[in-house]
N, C-alpha and C positions, 0 to 999 in steps of 0.2 A: 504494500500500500504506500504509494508517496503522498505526498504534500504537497495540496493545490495551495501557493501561496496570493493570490489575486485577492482584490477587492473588490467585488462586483456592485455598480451599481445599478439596481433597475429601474428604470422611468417611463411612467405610463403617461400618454401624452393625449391632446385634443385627437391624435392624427395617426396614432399606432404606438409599438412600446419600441425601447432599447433595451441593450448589456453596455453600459460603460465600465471597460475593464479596467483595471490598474495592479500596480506593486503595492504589496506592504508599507510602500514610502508614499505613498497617493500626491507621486507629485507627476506622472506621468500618466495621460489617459488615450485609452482608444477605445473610439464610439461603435459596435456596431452595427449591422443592417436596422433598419427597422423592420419590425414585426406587425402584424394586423394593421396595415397599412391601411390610413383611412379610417377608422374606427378609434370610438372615445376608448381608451383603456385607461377604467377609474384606479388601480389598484394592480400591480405585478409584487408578489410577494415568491422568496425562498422558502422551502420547506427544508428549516437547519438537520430535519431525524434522516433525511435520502438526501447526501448533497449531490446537488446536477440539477435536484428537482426545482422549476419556477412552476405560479400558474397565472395565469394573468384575469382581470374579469371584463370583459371585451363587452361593449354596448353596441350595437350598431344601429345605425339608423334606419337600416332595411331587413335586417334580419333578426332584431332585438337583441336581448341582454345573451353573453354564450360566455362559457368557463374552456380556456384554454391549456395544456400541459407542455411543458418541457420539458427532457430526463436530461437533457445535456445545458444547460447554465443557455437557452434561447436557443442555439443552433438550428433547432427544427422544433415546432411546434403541433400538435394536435389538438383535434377538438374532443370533449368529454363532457358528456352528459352535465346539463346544467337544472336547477327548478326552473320550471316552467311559471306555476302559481299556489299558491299554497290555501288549502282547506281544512278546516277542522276535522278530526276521523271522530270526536266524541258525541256531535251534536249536527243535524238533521235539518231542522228548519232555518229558514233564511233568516229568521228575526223571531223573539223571545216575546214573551205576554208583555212585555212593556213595550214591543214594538222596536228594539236596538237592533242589530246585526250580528247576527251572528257567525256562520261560517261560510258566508256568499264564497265564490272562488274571488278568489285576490292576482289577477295575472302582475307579476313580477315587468316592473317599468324600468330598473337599471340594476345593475350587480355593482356593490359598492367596496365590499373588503371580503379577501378570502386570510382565515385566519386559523395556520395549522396545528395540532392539538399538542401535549405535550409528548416529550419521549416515552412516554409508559405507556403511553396510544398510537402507536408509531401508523396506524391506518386513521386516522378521525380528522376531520376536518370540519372547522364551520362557514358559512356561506354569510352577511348582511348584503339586503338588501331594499328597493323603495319596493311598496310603500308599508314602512315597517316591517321587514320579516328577517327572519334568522333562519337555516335552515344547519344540518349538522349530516353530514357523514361519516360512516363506519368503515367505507371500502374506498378509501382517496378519490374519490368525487363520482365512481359508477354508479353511485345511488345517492340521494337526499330525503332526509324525513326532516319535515317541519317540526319549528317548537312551538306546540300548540300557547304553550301560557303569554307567550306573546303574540304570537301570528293570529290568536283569537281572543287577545285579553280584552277582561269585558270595557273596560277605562279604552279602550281604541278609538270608540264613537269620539271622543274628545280631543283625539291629539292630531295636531296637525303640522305640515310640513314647513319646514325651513326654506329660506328663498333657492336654495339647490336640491329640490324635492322631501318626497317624506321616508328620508334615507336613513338606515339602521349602518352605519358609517364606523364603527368601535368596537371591536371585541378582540377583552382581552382575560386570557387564564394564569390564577393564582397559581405558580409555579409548583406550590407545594400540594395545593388539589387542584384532580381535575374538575369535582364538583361544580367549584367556586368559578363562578365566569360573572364578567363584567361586562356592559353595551352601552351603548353611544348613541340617540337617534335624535336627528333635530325633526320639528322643535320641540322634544318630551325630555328628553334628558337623561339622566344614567341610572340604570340597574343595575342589582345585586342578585345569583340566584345561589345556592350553599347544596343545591340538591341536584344538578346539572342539567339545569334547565326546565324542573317538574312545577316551582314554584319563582317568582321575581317580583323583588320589591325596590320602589323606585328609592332612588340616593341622590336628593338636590339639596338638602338640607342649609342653609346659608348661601346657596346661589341664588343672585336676584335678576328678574325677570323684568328689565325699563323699560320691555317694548307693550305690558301687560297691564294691567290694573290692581292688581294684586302684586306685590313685586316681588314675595318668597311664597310662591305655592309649592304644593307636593310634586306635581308635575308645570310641565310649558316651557322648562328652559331650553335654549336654542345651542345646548354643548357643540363645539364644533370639531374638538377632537382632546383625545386622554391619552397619558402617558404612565405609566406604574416605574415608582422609583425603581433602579436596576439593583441597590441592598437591601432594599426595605421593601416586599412585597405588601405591606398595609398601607405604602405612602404612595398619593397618585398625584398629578400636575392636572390641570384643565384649563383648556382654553375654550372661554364660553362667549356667545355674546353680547354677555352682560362680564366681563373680565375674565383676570387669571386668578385661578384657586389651589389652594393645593389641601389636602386630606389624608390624614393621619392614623385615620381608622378602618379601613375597606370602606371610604362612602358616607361613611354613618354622617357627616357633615363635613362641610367645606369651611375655609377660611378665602377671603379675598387678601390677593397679594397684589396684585397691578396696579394697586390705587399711586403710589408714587409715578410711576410714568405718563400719569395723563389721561388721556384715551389710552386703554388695556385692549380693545378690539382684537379680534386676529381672528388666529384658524388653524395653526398648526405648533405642535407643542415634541418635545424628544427627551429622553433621560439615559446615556450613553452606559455601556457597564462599567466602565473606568474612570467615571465621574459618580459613585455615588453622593447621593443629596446634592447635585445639582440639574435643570431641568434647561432647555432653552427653548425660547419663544418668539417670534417673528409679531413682533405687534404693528397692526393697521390699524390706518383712522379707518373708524365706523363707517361714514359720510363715502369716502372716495375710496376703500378698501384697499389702500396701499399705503407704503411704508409711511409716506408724507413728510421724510425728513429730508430730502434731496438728494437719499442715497441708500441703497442698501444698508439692512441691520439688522441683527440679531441681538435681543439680551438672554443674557446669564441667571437664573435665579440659583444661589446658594442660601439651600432651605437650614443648612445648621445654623449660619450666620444671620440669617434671614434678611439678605442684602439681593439687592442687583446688579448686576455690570453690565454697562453697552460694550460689546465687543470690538466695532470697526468705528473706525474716525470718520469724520463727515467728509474726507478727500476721497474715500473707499466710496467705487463704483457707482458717481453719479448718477440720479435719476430716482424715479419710483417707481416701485415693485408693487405685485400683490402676490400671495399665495393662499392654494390650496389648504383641504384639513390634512389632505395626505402628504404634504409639501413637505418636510425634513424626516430626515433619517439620520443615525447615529449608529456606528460602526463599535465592533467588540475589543478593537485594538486600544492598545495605550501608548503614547496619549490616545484619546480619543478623536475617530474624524467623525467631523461633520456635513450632512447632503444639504444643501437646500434646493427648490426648484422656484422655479417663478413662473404664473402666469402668462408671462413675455416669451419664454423661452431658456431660460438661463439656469443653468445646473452652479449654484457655487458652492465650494469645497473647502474645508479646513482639515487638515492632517492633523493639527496639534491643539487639540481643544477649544478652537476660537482664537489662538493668538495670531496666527496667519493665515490668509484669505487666498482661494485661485479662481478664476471663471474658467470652465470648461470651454474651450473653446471649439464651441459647434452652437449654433441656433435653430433648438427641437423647437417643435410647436408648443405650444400652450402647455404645460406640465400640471397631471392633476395629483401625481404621487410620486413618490421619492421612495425607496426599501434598499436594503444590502444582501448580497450575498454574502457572508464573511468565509475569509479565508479557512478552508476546513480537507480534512484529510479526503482522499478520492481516489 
């Protein structure tokens, strides 16, 4: 067995996906071909338990939402069975004595994050996608069974979609159980389930809702993407769009942290594994959803210290950016590197935890997610 030593990055774009390769040193990159050419691909994720394996979740606009495979790090790709739409198997009538809905069929509008189980489940995979659903596989994606407690929870009548649909965009598993799983959906906000996936209860507790009338309810918040500290699997980051949070408990409540920066807006949030208790976050003004300082940036949150650092100086990469919720990634090496992607086109890079900056140079399309392959034996 040798040692693939590369750094892959994957990048799903407005227009197909990439493998931006690299060295352990990430200061050298080569882009290659595009894949699903033409096609939104909201999410290209590695599966760390088979390395070689990508899958990407491919939208199209003639052929709808389709789950793609790679065994070889993109080289060649297939198609694999994707959900269609998802129905309840418990219950029968389209709607209940009060008249709600119940398990009408739901046809699946976009595939948003494929997210793979841990090593003790070396075949499980799960699916999010609009409008609200989760789906979970046993056999790496040749089958799908829905999770009824949310694809038919009865509070659905109420929840509604975020300005880029009503996307289940989040899911993340407590490293120590597989039970324990965590999701993202704007505009409802984050769940907890302890029994994997039989039960879920919502976790918004101190996040406020200023686009609402009510400003901390149980549900409505507009999460836009989460991150689980890489030492501390109880501690998580959120970037919502009512601020940044972080939470100390699996969920149980938030604290806001972004109030020193201003507008906290954004979309995309990372916590590196060689950076424990620290998080980074790409903050946009609300208004014009870019960076708005005349240039590229990222800040640092260091949650022991409970400070922030802006990373790049205002001479670093003039202009304004926006990004995605799937827009940054964070690599396993130390120092730790950093992905960002920009709605413009722009892949930038840092090798050494934020202290130095590169722009790939290549101009992808529109970037809707950023992920890594990390360097791993093969």
């Amino acid at each position: 067995m040798k040692r693939d030593n590369k750094v892959r990055v994957l990048v799903g774009t407005r227009k197909g996906a990439y493998v931006v390769e690299g060295t352990a040193q990430r200061r050298k990159w080569t882009v290659g071909p595009v894949a699903h050419e033409g096609n939104e691909v909201y999410h290209v994720v590695a599966d760390p338990r088979h390395p070689g394996d990508l899958y990407a979740a491919v939208n199209s606009g003639f052929w709808g939402p389709m789950v793609y495979r790679s065994r070889n790090f993109g080289k060649k790709w297939e198609e694999i069975p994707a959900p269609l739409m998802a129905t309840s198997k418990s219950r029968t009538p389209a709607f209940d004595e009060q008249g709600n809905q119940n398990d009408v069929k739901r046809p699946i509008a976009n595939i948003w994050h494929i997210e793979p189980g841990l090593a003790s489940e070396p075949d499980v995979l799960y699916l999010g996608a609009d409008p609200h659903l989760i789906f979970r596989s046993s056999d790496l994606g040749s089958s799908w069974e829905p999770i009824d407690a949310i694809n038919n929870h009865p509070d659905r009548k109420n929840w509604g979609p975020g300005a880029g649909g009503a996307c289940l965009h989040t899911i993340l598993i407590d490293p120590r159980n597989a039970e324990r799983l965590y999701i993202g959906m704007s505009a409802v906000g984050t769940f907890r389930t302890e029994d994997g996936g039989g039960h879920w209860a919502p976790k918004n507790k101190g996040v406020e809702t200023p686009f609402l009338p009510e400003k901390f309810p149980e549900t409505g918040q507009c999460v836009h993407h989460v991150a689980a500290d890489s030492a501390d699997p109880d501690t998580f980051y959120r970037q919502d769009h009512g601020g940044m949070y972080v939470s100390h408990n699996r969920m149980d409540s938030w604290t806001r942290i972004g109030k020193p920066l201003g507008d906290d807006f954004g979309f995309c949030v990372a916590s590196p594994t060689s950076s424990p208790g620290r998080a980074y976050f790409v903050r946009l003004h609300g208004q014009a959803r870019t960076t708005g300082e005349g240039h590229f940036q990222v800040y640092e949150w260091n949650d022991q210290r409970r400070a922030w650092r802006k990373l790049l100086s205002p001479k670093a990469f003039p202009g304004d950016y926006g990004v995605h919720r799937e827009g940054i990634a964070t690599d396993t090496l130390d120092p730790a590197g950093i992905y960002v992607g920009t709605t413009t086109g722009q892949l930038f890079v840092s090798p050494d935890a934020g202290k130095s900056w590169q722009l790939i140079p290549y101009g992808f399309p529109g970037i809707h997610s950023v992920s890594i392959a990390n360097p791993a034996a093969t």
